[in-house]
C-alpha positions in Angstrom: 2.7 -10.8 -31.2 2.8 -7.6 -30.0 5.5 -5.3 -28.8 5.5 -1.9 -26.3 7.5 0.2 -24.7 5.8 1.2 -21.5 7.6 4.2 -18.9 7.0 5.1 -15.6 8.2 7.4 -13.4 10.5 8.1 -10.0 7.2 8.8 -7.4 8.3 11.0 -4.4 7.2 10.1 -0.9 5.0 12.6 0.0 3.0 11.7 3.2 1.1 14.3 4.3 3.5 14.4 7.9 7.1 14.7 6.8 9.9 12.5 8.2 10.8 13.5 11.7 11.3 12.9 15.7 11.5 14.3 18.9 14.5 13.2 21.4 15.3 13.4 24.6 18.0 12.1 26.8 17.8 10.8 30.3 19.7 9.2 32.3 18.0 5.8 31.5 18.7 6.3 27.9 16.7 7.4 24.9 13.4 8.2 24.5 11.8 9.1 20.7 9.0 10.5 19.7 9.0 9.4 15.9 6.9 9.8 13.1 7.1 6.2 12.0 5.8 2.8 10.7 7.7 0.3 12.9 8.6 1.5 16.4 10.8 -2.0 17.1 13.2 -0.6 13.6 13.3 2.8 14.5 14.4 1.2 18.1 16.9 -0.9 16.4 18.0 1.8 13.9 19.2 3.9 17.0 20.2 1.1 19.6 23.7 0.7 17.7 24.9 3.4 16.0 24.3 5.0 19.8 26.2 2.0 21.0 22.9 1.7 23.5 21.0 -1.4 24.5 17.7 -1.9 23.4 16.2 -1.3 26.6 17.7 1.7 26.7 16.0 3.4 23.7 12.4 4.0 24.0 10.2 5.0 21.1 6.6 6.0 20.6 4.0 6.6 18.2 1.1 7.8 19.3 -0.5 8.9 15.6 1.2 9.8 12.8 0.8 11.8 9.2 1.1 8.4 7.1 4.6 6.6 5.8 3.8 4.4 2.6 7.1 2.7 3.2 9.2 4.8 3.9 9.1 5.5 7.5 10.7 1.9 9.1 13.9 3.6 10.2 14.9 6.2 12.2 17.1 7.7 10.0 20.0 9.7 9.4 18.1 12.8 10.4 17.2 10.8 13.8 20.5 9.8 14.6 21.6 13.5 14.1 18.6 14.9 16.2 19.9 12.0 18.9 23.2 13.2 19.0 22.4 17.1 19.0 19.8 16.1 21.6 23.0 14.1 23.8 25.8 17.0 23.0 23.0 20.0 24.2 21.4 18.2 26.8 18.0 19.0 26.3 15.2 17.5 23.7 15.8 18.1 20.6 12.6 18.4 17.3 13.7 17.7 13.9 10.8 17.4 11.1 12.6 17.6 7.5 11.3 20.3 5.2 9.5 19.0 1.4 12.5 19.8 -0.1 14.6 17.7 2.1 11.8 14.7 1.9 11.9 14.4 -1.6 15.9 14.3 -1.8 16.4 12.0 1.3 13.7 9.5 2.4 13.3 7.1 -0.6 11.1 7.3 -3.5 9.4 4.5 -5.9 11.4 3.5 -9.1 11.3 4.1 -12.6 10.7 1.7 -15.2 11.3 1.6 -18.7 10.0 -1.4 -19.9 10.0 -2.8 -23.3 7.5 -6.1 -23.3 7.0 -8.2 -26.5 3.8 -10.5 -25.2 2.5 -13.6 -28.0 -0.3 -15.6 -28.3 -2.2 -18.7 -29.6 -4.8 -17.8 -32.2 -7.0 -18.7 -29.5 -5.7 -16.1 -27.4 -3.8 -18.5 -25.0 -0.1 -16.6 -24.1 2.3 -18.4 -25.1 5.3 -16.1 -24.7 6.7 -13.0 -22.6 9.7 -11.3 -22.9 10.6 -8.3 -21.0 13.8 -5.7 -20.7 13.3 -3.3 -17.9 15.5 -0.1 -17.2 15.4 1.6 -14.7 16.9 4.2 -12.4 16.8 3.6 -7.9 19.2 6.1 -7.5 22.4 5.9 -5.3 23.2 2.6 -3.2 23.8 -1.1 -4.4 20.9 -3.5 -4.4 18.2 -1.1 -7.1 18.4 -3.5 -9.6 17.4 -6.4 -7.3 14.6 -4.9 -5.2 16.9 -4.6 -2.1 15.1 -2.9 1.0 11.6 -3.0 -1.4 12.6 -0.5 -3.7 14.8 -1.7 -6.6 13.8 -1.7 -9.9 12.5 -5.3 -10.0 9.4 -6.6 -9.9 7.3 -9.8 -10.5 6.8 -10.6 -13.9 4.3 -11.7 -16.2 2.7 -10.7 -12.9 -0.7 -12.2 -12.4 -0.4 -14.2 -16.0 0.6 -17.7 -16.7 2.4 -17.6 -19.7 4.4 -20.6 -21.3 7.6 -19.0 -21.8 8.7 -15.9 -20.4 12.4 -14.5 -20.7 12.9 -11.3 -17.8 16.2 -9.0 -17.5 16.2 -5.7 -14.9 18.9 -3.1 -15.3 19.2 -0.6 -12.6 20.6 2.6 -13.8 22.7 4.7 -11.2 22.5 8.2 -11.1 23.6 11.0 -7.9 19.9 11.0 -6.6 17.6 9.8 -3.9 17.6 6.0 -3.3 14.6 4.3 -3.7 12.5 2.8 -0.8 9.8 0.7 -0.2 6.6 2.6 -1.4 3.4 1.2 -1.2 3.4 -2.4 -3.0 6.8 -2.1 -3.5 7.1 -3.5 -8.1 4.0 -3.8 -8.4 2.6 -0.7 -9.8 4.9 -0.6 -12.8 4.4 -4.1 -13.0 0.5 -3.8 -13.3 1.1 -0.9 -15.6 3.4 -2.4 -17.9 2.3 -6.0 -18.4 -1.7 -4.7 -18.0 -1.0 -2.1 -21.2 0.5 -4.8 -23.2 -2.5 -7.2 -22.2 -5.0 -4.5 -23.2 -2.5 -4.1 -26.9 -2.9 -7.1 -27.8 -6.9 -7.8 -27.2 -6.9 -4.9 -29.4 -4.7 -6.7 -32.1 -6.1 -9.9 -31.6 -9.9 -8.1 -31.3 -10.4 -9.9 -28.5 -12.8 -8.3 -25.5 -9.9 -7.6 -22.8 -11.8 -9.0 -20.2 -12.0 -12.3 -22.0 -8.1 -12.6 -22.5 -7.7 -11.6 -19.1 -10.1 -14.3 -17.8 -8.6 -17.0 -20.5 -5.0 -16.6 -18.6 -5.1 -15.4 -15.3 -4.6 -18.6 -13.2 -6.7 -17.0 -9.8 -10.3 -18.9 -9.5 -10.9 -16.1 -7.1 -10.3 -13.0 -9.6 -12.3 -14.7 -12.3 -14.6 -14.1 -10.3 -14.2 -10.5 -9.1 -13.8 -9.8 -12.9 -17.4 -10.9 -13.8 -18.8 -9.2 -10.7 -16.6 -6.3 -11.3 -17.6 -6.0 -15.4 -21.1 -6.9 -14.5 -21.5 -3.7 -12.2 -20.0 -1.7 -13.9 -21.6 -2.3 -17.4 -18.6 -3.4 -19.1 -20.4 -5.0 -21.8 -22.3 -2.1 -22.4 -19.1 0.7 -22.3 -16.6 -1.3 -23.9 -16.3 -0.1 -27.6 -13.8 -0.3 -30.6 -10.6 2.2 -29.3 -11.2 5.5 -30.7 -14.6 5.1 -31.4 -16.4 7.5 -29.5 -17.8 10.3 -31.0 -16.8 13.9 -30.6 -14.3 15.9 -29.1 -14.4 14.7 -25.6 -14.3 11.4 -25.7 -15.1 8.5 -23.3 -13.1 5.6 -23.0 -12.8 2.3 -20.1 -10.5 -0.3 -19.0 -9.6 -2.9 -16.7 -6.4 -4.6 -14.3 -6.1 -7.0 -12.0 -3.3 -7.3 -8.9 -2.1 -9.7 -6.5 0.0 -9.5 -3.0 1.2 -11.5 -0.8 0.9 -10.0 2.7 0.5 -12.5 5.8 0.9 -12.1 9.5 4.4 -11.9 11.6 4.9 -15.0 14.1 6.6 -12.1 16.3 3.4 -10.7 18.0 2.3 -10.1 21.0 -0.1 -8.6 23.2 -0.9 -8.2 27.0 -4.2 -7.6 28.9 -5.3 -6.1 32.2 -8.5 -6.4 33.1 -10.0 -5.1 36.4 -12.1 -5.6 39.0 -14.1 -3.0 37.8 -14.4 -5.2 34.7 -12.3 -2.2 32.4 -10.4 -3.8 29.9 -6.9 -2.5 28.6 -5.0 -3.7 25.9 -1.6 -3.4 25.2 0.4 -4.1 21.5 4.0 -2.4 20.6 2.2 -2.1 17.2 1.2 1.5 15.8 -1.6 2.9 13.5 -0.4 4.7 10.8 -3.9 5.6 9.8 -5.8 2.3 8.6 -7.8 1.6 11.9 -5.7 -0.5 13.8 -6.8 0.6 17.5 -10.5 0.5 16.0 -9.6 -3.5 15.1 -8.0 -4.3 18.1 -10.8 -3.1 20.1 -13.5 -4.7 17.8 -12.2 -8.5 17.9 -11.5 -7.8 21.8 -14.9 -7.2 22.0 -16.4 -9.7 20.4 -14.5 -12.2 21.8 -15.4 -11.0 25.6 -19.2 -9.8 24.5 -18.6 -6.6 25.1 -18.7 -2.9 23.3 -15.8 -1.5 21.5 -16.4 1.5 23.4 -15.6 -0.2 26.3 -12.1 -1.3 25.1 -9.2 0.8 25.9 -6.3 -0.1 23.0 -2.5 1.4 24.6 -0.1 0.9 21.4 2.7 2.7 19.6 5.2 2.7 22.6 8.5 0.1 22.6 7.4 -0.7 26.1 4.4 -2.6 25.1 4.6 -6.3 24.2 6.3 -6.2 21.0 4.3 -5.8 17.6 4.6 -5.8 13.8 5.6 -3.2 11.9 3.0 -1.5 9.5 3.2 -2.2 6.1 2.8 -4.9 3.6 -0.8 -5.1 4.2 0.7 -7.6 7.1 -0.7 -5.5 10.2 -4.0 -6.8 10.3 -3.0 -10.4 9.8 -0.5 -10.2 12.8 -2.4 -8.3 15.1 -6.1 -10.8 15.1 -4.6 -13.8 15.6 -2.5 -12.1 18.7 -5.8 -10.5 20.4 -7.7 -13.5 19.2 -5.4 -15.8 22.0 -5.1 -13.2 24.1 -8.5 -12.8 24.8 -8.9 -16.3 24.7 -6.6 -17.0 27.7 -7.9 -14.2 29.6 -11.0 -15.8 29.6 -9.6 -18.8 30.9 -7.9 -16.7 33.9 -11.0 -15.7 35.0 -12.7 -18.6 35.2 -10.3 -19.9 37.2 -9.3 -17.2 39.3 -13.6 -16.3 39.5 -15.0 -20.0 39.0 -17.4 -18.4 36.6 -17.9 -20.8 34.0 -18.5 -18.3 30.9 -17.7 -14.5 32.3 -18.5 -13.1 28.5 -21.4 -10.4 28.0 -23.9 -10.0 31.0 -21.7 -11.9 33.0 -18.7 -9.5 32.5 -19.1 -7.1 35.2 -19.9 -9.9 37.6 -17.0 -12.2 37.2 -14.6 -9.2 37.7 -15.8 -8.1 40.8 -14.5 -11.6 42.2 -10.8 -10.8 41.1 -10.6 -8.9 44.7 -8.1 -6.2 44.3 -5.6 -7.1 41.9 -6.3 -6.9 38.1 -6.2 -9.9 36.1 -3.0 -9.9 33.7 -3.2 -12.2 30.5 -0.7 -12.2 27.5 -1.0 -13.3 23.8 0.9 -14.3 21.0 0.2 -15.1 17.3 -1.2 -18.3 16.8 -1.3 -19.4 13.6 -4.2 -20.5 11.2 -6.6 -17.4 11.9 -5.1 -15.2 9.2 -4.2 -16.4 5.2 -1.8 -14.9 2.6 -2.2 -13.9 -0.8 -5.1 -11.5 -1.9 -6.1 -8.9 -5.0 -8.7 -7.5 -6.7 -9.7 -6.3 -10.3 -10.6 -2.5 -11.1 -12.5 -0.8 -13.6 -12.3 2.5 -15.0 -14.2 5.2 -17.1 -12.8 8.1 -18.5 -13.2 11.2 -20.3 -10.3 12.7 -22.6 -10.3 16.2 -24.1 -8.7 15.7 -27.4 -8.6 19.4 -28.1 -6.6 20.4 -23.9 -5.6 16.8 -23.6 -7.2 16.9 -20.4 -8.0 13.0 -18.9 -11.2 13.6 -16.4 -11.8 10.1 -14.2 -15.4 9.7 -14.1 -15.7 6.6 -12.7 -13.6 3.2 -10.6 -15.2 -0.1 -9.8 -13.1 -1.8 -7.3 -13.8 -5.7 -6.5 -11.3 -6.6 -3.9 -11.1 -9.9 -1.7 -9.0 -9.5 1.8 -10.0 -12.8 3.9 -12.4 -12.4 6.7 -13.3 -8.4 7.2 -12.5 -7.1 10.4 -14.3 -3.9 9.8 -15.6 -3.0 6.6 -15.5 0.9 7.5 -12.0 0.7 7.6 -11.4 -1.8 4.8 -13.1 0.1 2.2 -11.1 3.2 3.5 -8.2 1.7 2.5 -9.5 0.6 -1.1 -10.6 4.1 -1.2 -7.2 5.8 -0.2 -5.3 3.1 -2.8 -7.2 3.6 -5.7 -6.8 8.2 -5.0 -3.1 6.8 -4.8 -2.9 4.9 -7.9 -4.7 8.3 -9.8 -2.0 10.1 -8.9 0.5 7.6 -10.5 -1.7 8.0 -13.2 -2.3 11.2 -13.5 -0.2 13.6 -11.6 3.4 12.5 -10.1 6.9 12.6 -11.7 10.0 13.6 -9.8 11.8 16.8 -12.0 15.3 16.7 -11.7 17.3 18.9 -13.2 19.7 16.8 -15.0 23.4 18.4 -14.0 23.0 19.5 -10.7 20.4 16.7 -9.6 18.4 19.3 -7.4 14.6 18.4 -7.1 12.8 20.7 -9.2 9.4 19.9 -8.2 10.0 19.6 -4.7 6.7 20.4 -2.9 3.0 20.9 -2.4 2.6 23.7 -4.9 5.0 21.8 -7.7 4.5 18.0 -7.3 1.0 17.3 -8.2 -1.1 14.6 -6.4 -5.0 13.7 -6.8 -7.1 16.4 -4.9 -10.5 16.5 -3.7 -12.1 18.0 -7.4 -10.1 14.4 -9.1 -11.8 12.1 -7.3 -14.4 10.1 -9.1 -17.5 8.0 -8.2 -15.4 5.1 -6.2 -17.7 2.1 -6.3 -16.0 -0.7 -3.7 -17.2 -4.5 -3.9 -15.2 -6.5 -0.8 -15.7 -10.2 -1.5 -15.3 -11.5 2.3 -14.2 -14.9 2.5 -13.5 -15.8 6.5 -12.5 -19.6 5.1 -9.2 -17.6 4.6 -8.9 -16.1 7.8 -7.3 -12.4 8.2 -5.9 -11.0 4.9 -4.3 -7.3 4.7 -5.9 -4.9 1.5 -3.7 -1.7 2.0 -1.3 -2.5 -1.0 -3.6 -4.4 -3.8 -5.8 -1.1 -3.6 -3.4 1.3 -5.2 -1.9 -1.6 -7.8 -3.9 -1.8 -10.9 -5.3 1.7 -10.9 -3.0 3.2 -13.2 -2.6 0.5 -15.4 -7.1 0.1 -15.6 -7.1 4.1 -15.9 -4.3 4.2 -18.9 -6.1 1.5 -20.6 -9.0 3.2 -20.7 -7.5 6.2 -21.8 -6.3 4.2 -24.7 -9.5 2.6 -25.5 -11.2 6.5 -25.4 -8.6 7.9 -28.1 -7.7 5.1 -30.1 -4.0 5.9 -29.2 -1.5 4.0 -26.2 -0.1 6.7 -24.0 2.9 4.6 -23.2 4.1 6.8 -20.2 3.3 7.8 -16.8 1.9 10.3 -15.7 -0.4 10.6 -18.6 -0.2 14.6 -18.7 -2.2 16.2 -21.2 0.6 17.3 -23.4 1.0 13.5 -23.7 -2.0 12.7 -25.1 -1.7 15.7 -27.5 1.4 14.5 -28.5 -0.3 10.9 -28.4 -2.7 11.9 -31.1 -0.2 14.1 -33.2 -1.3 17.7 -32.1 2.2 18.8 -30.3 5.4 17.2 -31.0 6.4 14.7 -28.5 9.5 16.8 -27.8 6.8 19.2 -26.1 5.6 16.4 -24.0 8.9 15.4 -22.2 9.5 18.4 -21.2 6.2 18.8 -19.1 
């Protein structure tokens, strides 16, 4: 038996586009130009508090700076730019400063979790307990994950454990309310229950890969941990914790992470194609920067034999067929099936508006000059079957640890991820990519300072809230396991899950020591290994 006490910290929203939108008033209504994730919610979050109809509140999206979560709803800063925008009759443009971001949009939780995790002798778990505290700010519903950003979250996570015993405490204070943020739980979770996995291989002197393969129930990340610790020479790094020689010292470690994801039923997509055989497709879906005109455009045009190139993808604007909102690693999942049947009954228009049986590829062109004048308008809808639910990955990680500056250098992350059938692996191993820089900065870099009386954000921007830059990033090796039996899966959120967990594990495993708190700073790991009190060490 074991027993931890494992921290983790309030993470700020910090997209690189701050929260914002452009109004303007006609005499039809509403029209917004928002920086946001879901243009039917932001549509929503105005049509009532304006007492408008939704047909009279127009939104659009052409590209946007990234929203992690946190940019569903309009706002309270888009209501008041709506209503400055009504009472001075012209457009109005308001972008919130970093200082405002970090007080008002939302931000992840903190945890403080305190796990006692038992065993079999032959490494079996056989119990769990966990009590979790933790702090979503103002509002009800923190404790209980309400809106995707309490303090909750699943646990024993990925592990089947025999008996398990979980209580979450949410902890008001006069701050920011939390938000959804990029696999909303699972983070901490991964951190938590991953630290106190890795503890107690060490008691038991067990090989942490073997415990983790003797109880995590997923035939599917068995297997991504022994391609994962086969590339990248697990066997061959993993040593006694503490055991490396000299003042720098190298250590690795693993996690695993699961997500749910899916596809919405409440999809759909229009297409005109013309007699000049130009394709346009239209989707009230928006790309917050993980390819989704690039997949839209590369099913559509596989489907009708065509280029990508010669795909024109209209999105982000309310008056498009409605589409799902972006987030949850659901996007992709919601939009293939959708262009899947929309290309499929566009086909069948032509043939029967052209007679010509099979109007794909070389027979494109032809077929469409028969339409005459008019184009040819077809419409889709999600269909289901074509995309699956539940995906993960495993990640490994190598570090280096100044014991003399405290200083944690990431040499090195291994990344075996499965997501379904891949749409475009450019894109998908972008995302891994982006995650896993995410997840160092959890690690690594990203608290929330408060000061305690007045509550004012001490660390409130660029210069003072640290995240992962270019000189952090280590050798990113990415392994996508594509399994199309599954159909469409989403991998945004199960990217950025276990990398904090793998890199504080190996952090452990380098210095002999358990860092027990987020971000692992280097006055912590000087504290850690007695060299500073650990008085210093909260306060930096």
């Amino acid at each position: 038996v074991i027993e931890g006490f494992y921290t983790t910290p309030v993470q700020i929203h910090h997209p690189m586009e701050t929260h914002g939108n452009t109004v303007s008033w006609t005499d039809e209504g509403l029209t917004a130009w928002a920086s946001t994730q879901g243009i039917s919610s932001v549509q929503n979050s105005f049509a009532r508090p304006l007492g408008l109809e939704h047909s009279q509140v127009r939104v659009i999206t052409q590209y946007m700076g990234g929203g992690f979560g946190s940019k569903f709803s309009g706002g309270v800063h888009g209501l008041l730019a709506a209503r400055l925008s009504q009472a001075a009759k012209a457009p109005v443009r308001l972008m919130l400063t970093r200082f405002d971001q970090a007080l008002a949009v939302g931000n992840r939780p903190s945890t403080f979790q305190r796990i006692r995790l038992g065993a079999l002798a032959d490494g079996t778990l056989h119990a769990f307990d966990l009590e979790d505290y933790g702090t979503a700010g103002i509002g009800a519903g923190a404790a209980t994950g309400g809106g995707g950003g309490g303090v909750s979250f699943p646990a024993p996570y990925i592990y089947r454990v025999a008996n398990s015993r979980v209580s979450f405490t949410s902890v008001a204070v006069n701050a920011g309310s939390a938000c959804a943020f990029r696999a909303p739980g699972c983070p901490p979770a991964s951190f938590g229950v991953e630290s106190a996995m890795d503890d107690l291989a060490v008691k038991m002197k067990m090989d942490p890969v073997e415990l983790r393969l003797k109880n995590d129930p997923s035939e599917i990340r068995q297997r991504e941990y022994r391609i994962g610790a086969e590339k990248f020479g697990w066997k061959g790094k993993y040593q006694t914790p503490g055991s490396s020689p000299g003042i720098v010292k190298t250590g690795v470690g693993c996690a695993g992470a699961n997500w749910g994801g899916g596809g919405s039923r409440r999809t759909n997509a229009q297409a005109q194609i013309s007699p000049d055989g130009s394709v346009e497709i239209r989707m009230g879906v928006q790309d917050l920067g993980t390819g989704t005109r690039t997949v839209i455009a590369v099913i559509a045009a596989e489907l009708l034999g065509l280029r990508p190139d010669q795909i024109t993808v209209k999105i982000g604007d309310t008056r498009y067929p409605p589409g799902p909102g972006s987030g949850g690693s659901t996007t992709c999942a919601s939009i293939s099936p959708t262009v899947n049947d929309l290309c499929g009954n566009a086909l069948q228009q032509l043939q029967a508006q052209t007679g010509v049986a099979d109007a794909r590829g070389e027979n494109w062109f032809a077929a469409c000059k028969k339409l005459g004048v008019n184009p040819l308008i077809a419409h889709g809808n999600w269909i289901p079957g074509l995309s699956g639910k539940g995906t993960g990955g495993v990640q490994f990680a190598e570090v280096d640890v100044d014991t003399e500056t405290g200083l944690v250098t990431v040499k090195k992350i291994t990344a075996v991820h499965d997501c379904g059938l891949i749409i475009d692996k450019l894109t998908a191993e972008s995302q891994i990519n982006g995650g896993i820089i995410m997840g160092m900065g959890y690690a690594l870099y990203e608290e929330r300072v408060m000061d305690n009386l007045s509550g004012v954000v001490l660390n409130p921007n660029f210069e003072t809230y640290k995240l992962s830059g270019i000189a952090d990033i280590p050798e990113i090796d990415v392994t996508l396991i594509n399994m199309p039996e599954r159909g469409v899966i989403g991998i945004g959120e199960p990217a950025t899950i276990p990398t904090a967990a793998a890199i504080g594990n190996a952090v452990a495993n380098a210095i002999g020591a358990r860092v027990c708190s987020l971000p692992i700073t280097p006055a912590k790991v000087l504290a850690t290994l007695g060299k500073v009190p650990a008085s210093i060490a909260s306060q930096t």
